[in-house]
OpenMM code with the backbone's topology and positions (N, CA, C; nanometers):
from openmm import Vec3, app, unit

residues = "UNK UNK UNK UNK UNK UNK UNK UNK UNK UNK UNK UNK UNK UNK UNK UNK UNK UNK UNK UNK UNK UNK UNK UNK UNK UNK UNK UNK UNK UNK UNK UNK UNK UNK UNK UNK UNK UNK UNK UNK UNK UNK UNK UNK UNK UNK UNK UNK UNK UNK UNK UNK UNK UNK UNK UNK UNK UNK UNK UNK UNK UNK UNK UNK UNK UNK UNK UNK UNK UNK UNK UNK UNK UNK UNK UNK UNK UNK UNK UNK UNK UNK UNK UNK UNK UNK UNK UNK UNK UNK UNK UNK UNK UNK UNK UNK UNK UNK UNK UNK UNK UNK UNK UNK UNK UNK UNK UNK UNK UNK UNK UNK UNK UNK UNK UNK UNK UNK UNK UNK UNK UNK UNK UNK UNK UNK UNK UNK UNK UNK UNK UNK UNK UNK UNK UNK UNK UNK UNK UNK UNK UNK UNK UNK UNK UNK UNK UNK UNK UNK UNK UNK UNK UNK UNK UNK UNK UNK UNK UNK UNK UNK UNK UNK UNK UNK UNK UNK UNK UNK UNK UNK UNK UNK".split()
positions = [
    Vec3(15.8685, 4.7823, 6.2605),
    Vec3(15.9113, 4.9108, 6.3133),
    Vec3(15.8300, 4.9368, 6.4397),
    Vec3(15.8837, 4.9822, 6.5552),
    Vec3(15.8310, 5.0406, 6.6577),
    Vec3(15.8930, 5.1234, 6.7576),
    Vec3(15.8507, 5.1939, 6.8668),
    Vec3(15.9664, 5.2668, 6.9273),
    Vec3(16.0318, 5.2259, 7.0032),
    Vec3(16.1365, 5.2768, 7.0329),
    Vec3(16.2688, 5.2191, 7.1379),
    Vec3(16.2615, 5.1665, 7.2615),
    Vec3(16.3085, 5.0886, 7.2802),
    Vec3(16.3489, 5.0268, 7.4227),
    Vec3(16.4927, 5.0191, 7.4722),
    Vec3(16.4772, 4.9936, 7.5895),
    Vec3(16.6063, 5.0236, 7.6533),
    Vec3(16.7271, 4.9274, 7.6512),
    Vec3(16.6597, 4.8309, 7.6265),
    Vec3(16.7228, 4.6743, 7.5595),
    Vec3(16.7944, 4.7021, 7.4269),
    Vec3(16.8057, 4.8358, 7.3399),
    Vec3(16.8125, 4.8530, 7.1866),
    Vec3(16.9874, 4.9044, 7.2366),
    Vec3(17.0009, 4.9383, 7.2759),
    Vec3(17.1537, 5.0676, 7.3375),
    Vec3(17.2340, 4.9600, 7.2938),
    Vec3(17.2608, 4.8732, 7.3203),
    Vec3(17.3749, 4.7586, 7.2883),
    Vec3(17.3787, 4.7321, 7.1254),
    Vec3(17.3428, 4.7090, 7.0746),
    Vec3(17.3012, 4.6630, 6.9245),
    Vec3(17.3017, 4.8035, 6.8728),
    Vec3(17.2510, 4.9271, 6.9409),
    Vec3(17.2607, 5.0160, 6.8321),
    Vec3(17.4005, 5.0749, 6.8151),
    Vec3(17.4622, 5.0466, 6.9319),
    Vec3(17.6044, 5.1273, 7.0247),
    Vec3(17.6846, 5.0445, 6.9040),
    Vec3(17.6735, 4.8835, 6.9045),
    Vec3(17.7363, 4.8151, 6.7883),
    Vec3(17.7578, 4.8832, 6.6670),
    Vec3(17.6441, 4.8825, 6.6096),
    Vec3(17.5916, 4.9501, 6.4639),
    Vec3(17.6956, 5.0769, 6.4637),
    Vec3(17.6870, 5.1387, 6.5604),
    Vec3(17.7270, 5.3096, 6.5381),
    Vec3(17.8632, 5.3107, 6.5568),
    Vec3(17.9082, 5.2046, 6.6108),
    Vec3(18.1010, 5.2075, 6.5906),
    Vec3(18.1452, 5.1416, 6.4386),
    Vec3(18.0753, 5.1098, 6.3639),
    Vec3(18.1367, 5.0068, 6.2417),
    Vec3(18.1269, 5.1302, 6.1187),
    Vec3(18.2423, 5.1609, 6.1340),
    Vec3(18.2993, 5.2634, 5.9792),
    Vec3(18.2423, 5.2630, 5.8829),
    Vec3(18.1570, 5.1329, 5.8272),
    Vec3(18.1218, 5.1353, 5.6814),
    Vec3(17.9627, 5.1666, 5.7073),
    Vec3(17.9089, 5.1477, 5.8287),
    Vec3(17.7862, 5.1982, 5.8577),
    Vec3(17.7598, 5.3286, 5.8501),
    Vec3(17.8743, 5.4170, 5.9381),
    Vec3(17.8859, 5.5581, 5.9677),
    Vec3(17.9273, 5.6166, 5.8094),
    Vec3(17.9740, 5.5477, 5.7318),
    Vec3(18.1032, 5.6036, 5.6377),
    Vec3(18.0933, 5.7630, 5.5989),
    Vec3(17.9098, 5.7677, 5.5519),
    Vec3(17.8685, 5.9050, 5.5154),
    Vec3(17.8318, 5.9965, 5.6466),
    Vec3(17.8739, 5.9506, 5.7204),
    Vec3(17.8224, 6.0641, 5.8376),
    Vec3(17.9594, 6.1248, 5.9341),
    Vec3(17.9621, 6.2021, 6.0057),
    Vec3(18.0418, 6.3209, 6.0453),
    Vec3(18.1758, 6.1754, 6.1118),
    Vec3(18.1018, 6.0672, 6.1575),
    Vec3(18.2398, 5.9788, 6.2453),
    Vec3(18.1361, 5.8465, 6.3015),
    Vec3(18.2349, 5.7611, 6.3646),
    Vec3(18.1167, 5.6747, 6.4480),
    Vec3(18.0917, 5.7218, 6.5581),
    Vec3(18.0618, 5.6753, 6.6528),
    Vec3(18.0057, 5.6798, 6.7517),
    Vec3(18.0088, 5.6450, 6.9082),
    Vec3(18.0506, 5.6654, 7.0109),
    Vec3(18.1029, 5.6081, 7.1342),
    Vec3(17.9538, 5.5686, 7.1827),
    Vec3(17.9709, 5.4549, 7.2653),
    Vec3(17.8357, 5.3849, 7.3441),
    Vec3(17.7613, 5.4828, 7.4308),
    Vec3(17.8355, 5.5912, 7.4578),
    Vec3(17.7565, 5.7181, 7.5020),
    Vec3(17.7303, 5.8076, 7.4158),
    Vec3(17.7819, 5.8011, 7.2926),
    Vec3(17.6944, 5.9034, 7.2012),
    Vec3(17.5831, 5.8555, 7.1579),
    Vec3(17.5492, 5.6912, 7.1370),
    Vec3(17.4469, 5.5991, 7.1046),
    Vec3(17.3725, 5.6340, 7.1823),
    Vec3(17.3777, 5.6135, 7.3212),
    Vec3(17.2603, 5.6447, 7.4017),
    Vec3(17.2427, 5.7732, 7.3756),
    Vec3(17.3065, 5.8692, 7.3930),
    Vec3(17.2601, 6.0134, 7.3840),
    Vec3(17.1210, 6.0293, 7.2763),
    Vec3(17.1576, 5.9838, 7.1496),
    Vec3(17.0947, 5.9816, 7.0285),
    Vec3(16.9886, 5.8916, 7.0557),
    Vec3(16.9734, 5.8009, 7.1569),
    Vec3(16.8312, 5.7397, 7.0942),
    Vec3(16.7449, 5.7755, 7.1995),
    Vec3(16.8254, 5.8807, 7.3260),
    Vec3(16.7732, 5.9730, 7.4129),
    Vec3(16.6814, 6.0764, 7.3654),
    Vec3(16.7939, 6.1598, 7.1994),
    Vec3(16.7132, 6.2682, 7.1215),
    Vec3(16.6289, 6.1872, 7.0377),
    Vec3(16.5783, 6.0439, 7.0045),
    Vec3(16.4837, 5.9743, 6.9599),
    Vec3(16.3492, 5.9537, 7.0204),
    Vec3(16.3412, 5.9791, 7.1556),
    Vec3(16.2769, 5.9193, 7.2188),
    Vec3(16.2096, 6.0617, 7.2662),
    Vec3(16.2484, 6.1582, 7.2893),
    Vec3(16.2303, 6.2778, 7.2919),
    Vec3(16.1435, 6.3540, 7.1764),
    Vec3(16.2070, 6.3132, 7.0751),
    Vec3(16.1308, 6.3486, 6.9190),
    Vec3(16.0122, 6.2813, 6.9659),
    Vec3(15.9792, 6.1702, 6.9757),
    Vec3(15.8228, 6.0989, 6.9928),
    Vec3(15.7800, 6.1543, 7.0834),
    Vec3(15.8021, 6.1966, 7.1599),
    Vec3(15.7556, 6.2832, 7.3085),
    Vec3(15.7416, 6.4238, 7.2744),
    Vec3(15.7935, 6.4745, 7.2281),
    Vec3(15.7730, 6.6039, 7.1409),
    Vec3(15.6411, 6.6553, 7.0042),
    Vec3(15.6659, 6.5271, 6.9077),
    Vec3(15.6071, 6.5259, 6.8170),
    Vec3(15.5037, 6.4348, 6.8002),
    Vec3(15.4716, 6.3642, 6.8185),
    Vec3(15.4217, 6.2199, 6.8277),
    Vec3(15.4388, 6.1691, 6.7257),
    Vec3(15.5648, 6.1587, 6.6611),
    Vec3(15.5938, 6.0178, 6.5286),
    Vec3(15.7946, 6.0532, 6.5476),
    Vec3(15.8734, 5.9817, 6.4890),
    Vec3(15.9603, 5.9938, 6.4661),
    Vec3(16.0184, 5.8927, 6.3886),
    Vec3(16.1761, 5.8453, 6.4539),
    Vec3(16.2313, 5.7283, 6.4035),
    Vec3(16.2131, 5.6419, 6.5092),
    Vec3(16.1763, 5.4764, 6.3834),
    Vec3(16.1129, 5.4131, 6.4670),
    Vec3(16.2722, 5.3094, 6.4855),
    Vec3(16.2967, 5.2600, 6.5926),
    Vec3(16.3503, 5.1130, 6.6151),
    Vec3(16.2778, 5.0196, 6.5222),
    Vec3(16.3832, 4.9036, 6.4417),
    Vec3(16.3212, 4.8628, 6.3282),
    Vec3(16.4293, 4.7118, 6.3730),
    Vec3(16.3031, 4.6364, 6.3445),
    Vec3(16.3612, 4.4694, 6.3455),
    Vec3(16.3440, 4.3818, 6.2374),
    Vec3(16.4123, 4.3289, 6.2528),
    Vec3(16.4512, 4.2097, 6.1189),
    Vec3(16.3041, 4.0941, 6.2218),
    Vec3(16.2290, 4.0643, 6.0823),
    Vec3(16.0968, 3.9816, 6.1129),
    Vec3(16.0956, 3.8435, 6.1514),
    Vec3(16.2056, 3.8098, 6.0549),
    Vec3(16.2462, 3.7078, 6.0260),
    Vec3(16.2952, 3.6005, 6.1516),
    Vec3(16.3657, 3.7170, 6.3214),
    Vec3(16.4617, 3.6694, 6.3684),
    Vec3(16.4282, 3.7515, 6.5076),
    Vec3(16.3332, 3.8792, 6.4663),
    Vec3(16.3124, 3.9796, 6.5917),
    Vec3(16.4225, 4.0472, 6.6274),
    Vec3(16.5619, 4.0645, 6.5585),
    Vec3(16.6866, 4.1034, 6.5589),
    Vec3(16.6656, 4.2554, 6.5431),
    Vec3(16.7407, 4.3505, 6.6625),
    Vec3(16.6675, 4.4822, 6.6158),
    Vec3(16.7874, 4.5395, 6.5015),
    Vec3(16.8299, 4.6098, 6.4044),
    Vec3(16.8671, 4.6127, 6.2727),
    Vec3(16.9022, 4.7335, 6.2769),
    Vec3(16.8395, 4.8132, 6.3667),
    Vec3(16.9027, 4.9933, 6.3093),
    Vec3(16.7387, 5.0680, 6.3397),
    Vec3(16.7081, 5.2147, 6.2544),
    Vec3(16.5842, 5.2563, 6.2343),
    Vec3(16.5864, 5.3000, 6.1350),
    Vec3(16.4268, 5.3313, 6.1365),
    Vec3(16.3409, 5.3670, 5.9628),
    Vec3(16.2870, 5.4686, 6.0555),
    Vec3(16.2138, 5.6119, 5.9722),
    Vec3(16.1430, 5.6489, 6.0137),
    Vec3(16.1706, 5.8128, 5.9706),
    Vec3(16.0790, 5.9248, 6.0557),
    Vec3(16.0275, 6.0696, 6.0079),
    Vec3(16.1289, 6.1261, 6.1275),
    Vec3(16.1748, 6.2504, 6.0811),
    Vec3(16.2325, 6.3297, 6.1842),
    Vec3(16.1927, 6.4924, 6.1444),
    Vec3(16.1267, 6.5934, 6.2255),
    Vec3(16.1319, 6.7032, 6.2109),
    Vec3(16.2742, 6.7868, 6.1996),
    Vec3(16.2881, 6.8564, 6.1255),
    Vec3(16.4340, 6.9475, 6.1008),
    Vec3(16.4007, 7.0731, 6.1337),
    Vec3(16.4301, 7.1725, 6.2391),
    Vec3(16.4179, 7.3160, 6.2142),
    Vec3(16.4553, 7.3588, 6.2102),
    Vec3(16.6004, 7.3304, 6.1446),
    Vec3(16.6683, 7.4160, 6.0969),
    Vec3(16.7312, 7.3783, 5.9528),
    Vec3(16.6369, 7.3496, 5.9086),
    Vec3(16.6279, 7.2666, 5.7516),
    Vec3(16.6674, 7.4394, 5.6724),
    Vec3(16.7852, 7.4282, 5.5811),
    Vec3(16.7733, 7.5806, 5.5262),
    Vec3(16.7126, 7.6328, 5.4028),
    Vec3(16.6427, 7.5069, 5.3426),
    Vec3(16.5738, 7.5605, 5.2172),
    Vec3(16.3963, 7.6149, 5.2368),
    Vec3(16.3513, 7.6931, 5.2964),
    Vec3(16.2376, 7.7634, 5.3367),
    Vec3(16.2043, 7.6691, 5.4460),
    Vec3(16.0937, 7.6392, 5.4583),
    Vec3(16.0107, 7.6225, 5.5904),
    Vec3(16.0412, 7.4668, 5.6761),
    Vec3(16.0317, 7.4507, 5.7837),
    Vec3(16.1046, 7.3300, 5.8672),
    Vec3(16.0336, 7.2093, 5.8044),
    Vec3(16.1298, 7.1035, 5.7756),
    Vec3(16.0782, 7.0067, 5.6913),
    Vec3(16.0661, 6.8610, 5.7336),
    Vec3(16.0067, 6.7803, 5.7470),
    Vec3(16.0051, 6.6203, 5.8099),
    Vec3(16.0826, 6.5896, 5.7079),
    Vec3(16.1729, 6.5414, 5.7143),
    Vec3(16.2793, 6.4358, 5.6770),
    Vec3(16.2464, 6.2764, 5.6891),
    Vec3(16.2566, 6.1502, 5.6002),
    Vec3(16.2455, 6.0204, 5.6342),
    Vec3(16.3809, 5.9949, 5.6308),
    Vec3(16.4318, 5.9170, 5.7031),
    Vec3(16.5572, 5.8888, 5.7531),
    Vec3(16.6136, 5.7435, 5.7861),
    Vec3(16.7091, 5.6697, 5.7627),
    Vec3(16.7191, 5.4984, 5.8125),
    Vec3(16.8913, 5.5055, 5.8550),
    Vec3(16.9245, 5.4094, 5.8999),
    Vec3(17.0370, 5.3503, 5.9485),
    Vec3(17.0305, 5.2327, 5.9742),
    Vec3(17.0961, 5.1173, 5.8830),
    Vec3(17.0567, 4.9900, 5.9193),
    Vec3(17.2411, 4.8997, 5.9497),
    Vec3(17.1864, 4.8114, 6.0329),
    Vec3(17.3388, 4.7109, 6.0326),
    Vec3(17.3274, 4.6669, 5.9244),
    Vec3(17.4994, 4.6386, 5.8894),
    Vec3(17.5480, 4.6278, 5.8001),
    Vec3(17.5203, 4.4952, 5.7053),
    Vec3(17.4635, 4.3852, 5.8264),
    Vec3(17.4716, 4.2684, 5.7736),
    Vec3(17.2648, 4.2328, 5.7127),
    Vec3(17.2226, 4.3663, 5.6880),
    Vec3(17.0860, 4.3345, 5.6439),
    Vec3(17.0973, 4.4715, 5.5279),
    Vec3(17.1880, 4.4885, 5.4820),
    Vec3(17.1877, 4.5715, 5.3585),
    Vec3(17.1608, 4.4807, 5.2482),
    Vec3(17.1038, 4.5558, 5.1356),
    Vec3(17.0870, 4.5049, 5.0317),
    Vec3(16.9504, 4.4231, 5.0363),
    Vec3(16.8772, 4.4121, 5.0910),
    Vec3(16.7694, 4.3206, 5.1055),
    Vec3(16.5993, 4.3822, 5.0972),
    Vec3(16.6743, 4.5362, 5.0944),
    Vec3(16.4671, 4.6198, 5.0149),
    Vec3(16.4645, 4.6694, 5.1232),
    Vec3(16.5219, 4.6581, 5.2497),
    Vec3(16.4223, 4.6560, 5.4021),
    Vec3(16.4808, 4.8224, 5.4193),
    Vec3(16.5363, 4.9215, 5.3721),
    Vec3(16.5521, 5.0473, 5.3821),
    Vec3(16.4244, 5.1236, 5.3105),
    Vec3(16.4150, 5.0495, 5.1567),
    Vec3(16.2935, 5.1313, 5.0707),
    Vec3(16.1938, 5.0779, 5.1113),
    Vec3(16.1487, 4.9372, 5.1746),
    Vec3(16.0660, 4.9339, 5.2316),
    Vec3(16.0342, 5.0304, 5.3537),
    Vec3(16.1092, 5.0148, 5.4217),
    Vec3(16.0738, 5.1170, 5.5743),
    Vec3(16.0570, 5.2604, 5.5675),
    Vec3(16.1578, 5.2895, 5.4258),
    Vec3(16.1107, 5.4816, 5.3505),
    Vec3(15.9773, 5.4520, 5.3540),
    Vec3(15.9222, 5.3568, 5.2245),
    Vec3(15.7583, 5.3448, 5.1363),
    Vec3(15.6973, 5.3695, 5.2640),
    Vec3(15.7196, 5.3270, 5.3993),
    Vec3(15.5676, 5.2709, 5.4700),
    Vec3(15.6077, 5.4311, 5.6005),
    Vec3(15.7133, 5.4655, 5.5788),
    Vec3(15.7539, 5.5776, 5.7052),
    Vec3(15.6842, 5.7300, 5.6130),
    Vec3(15.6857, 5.7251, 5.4734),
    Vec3(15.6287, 5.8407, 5.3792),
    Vec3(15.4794, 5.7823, 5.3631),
    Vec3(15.4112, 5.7059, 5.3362),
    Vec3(15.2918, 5.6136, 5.4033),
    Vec3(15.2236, 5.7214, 5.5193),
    Vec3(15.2649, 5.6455, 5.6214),
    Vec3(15.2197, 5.7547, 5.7434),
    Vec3(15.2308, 5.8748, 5.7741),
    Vec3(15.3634, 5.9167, 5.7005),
    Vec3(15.3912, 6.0662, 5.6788),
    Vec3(15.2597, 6.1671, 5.6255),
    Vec3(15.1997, 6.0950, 5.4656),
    Vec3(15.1239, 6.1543, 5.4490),
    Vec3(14.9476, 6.1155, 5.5389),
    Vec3(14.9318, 6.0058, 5.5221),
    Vec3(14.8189, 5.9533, 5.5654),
    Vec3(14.7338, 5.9911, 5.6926),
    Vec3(14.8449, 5.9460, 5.7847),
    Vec3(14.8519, 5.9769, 5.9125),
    Vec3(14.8718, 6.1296, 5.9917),
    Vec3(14.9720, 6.1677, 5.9721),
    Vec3(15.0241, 6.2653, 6.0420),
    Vec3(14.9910, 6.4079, 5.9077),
    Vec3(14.9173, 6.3835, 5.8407),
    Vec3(14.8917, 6.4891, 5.7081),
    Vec3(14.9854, 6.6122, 5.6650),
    Vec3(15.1037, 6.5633, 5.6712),
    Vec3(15.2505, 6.6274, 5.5976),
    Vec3(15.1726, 6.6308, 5.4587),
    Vec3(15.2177, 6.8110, 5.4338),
    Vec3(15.2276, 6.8176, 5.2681),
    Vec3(15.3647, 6.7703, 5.1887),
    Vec3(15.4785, 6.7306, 5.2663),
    Vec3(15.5939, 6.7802, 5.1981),
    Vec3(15.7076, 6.6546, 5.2999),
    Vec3(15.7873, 6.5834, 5.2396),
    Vec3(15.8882, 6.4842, 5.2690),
    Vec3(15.9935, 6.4967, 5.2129),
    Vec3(16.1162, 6.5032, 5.2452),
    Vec3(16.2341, 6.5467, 5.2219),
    Vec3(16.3343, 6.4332, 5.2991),
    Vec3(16.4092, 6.3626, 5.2202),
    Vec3(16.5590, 6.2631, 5.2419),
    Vec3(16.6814, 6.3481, 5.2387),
    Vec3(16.7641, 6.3400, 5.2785),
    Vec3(16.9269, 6.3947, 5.2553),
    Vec3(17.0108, 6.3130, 5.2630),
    Vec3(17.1438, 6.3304, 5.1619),
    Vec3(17.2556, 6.2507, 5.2427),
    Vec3(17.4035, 6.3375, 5.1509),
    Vec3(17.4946, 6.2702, 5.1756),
    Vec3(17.5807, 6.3457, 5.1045),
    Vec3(17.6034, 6.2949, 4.9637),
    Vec3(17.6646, 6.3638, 4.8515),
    Vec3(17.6249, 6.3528, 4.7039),
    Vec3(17.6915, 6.1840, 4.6829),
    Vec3(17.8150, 6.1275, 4.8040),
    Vec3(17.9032, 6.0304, 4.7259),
    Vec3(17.7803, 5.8856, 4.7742),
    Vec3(17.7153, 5.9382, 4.8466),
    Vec3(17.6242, 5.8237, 4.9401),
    Vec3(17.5114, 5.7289, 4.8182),
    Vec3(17.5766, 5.7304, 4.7234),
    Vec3(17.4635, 5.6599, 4.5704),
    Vec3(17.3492, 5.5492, 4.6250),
    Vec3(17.4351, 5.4914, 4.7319),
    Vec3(17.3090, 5.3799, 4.7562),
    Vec3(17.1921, 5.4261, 4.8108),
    Vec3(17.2247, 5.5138, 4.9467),
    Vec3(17.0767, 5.5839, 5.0166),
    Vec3(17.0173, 5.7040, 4.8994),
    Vec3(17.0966, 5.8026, 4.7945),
    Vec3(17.0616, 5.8160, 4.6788),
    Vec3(16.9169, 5.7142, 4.6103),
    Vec3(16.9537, 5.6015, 4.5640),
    Vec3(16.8756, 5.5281, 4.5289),
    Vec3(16.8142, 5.4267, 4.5972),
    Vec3(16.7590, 5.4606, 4.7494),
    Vec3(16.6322, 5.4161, 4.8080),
    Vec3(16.5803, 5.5380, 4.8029),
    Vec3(16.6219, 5.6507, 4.7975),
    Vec3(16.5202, 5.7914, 4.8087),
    Vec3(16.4664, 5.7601, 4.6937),
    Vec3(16.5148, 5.7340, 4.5417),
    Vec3(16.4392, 5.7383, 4.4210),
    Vec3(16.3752, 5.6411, 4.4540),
    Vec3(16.3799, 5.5013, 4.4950),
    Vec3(16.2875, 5.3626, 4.4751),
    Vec3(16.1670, 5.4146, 4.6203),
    Vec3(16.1912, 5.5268, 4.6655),
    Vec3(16.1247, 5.5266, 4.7436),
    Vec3(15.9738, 5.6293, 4.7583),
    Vec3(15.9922, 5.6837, 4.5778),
    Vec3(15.9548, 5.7665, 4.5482),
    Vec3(15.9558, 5.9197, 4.5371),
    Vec3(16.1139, 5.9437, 4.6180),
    Vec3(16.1373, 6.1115, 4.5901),
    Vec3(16.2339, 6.1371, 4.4911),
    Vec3(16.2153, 6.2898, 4.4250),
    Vec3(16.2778, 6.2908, 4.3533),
    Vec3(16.4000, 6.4210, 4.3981),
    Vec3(16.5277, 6.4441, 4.2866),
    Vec3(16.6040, 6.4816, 4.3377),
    Vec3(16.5673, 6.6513, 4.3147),
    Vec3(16.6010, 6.7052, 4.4269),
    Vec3(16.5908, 6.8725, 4.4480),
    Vec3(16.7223, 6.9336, 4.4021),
    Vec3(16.7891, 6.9287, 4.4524),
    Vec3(16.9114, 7.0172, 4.4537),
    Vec3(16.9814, 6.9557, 4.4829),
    Vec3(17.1014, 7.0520, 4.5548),
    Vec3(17.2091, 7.0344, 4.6659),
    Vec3(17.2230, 7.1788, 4.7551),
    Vec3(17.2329, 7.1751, 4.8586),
    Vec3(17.3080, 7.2773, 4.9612),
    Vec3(17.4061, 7.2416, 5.0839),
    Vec3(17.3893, 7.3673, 5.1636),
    Vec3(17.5120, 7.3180, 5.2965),
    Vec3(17.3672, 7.2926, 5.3786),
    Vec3(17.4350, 7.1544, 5.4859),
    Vec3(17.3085, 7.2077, 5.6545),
    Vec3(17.4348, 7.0938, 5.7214),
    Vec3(17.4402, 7.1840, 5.8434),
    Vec3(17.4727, 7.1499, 5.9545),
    Vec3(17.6332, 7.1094, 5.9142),
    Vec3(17.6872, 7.2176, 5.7962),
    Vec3(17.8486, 7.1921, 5.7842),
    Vec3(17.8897, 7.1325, 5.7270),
    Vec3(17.7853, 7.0145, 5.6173),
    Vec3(17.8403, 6.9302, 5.4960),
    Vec3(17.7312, 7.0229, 5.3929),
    Vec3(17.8152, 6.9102, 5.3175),
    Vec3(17.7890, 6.9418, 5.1887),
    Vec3(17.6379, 6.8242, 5.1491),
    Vec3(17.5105, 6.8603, 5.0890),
    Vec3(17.3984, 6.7664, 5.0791),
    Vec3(17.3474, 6.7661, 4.9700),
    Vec3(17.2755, 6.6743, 4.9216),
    Vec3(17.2127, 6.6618, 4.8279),
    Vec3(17.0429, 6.6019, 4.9053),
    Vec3(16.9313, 6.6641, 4.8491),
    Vec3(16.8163, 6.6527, 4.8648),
    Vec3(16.7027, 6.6124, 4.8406),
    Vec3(16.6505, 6.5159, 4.8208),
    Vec3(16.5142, 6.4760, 4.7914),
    Vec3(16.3576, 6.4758, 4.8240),
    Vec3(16.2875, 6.5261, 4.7791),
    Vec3(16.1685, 6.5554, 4.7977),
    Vec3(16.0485, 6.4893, 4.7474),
    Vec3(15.9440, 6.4759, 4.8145),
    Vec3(15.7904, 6.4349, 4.7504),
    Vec3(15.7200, 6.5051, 4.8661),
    Vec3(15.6139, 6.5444, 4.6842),
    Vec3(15.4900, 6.6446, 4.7895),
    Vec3(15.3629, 6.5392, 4.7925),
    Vec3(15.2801, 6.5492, 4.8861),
    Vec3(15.1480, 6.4614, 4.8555),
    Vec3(15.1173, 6.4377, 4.7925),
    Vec3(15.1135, 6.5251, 4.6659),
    Vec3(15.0190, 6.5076, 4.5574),
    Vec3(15.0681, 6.4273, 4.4342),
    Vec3(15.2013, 6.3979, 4.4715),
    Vec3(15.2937, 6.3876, 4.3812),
    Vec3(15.3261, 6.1806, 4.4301),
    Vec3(15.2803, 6.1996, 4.5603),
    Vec3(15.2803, 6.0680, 4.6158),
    Vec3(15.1453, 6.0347, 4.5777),
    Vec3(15.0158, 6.0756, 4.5944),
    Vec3(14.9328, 6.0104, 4.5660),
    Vec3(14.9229, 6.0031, 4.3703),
    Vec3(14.9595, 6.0479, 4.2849),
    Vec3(14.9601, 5.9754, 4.1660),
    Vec3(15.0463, 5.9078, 4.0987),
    Vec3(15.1546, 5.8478, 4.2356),
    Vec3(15.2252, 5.7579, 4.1580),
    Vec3(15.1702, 5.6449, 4.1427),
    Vec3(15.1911, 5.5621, 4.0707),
    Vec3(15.1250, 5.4088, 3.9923),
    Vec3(15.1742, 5.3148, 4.1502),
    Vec3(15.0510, 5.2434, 4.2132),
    Vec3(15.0707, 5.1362, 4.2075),
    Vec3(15.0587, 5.1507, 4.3634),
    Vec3(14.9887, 5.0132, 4.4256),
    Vec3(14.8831, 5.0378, 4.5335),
    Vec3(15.0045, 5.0653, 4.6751),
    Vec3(15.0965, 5.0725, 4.6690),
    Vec3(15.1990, 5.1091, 4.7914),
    Vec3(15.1792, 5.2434, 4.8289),
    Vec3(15.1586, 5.3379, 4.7370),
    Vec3(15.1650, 5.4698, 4.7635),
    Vec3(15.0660, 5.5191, 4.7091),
    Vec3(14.9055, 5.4857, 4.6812),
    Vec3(14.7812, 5.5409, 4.6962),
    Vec3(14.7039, 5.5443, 4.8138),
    Vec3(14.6430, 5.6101, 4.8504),
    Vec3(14.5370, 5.6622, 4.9554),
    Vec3(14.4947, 5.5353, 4.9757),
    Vec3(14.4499, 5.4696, 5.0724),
    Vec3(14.3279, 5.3619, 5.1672),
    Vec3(14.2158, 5.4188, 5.1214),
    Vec3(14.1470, 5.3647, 5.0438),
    Vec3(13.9694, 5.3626, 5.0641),
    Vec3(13.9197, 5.2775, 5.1525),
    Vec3(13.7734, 5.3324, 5.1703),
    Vec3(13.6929, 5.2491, 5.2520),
    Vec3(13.7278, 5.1936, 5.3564),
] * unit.nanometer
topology = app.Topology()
chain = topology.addChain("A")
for resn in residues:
    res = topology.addResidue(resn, chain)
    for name in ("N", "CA", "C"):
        topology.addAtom(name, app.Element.getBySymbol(name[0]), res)
């Protein structure tokens, strides 16, 4: 994972026209809405200093989509919430590399950037990103409206990340 380059617009512009990528989201995407969006990506890091990162396949240096934190402020269940968030091509699904990139993007969330509070969304039919939020350690909140759909929500608080079992999601000593 790292941040964007200008070399990424082609491959992501790809990604964001293929239907089964978009399926849960409002539509795909025109090669100028791609850029637009990794315009408001790049901006978020310039704004905030963390966001969503540009994320490559290791294996090949192939860039794949992103992993990563996004501030919401207009999140409607009380106070503005960092969200972890992914979008990956289609042809590296199924392979861990989403719950991996949640584990290590909620990782820095808390560690780093000292968030009490991490929050996933997607819509209720979306079962698979559903279950990287659970393998990823959040659990399910609710459901409400934001931004005109219909959502379902997942959450982990720090404290709740630091006593889960097992050295991915405990604190660094020493």
């Amino acid at each position: 994972m790292r941040r964007w380059k200008e070399d990424n617009l082609e491959a992501y512009a790809r990604m964001c026209v293929d239907p089964e990528v978009m399926r849960y989201l409002p539509g795909t995407l025109t090669r100028e809405q791609s850029e637009e969006q990794i315009q408001r990506f790049v901006r978020h890091w310039e704004e905030h200093d963390f966001g969503l990162w540009a994320t490559e396949y290791k294996a090949n240096g192939a860039f794949i989509g992103f992993i990563g934190l996004l501030y919401s402020e207009d999140w409607p269940e009380g106070e503005h919430k960092t969200e972890v968030g992914w979008r990956l091509d289609r042809a590296y699904w199924g392979r861990g590399l989403a719950t991996e990139g949640a584990r290590a993007s909620i990782r820095y969330g808390f560690e780093k950037l000292g968030l009490e509070r991490i929050i996933s969304i997607t819509v209720p039919e979306n079962v698979a990103s559903r279950r990287i939020m659970e393998k990823a350690g959040l659990t399910y909140r609710g459901e409400t409206r934001w931004r005109g759909l219909d959502v379902v929500w997942y959450e982990i608080d720090r404290w709740e990340w630091e006593e889960q079992p097992g050295t991915d999601n405990r604190r660094l000593t020493g």
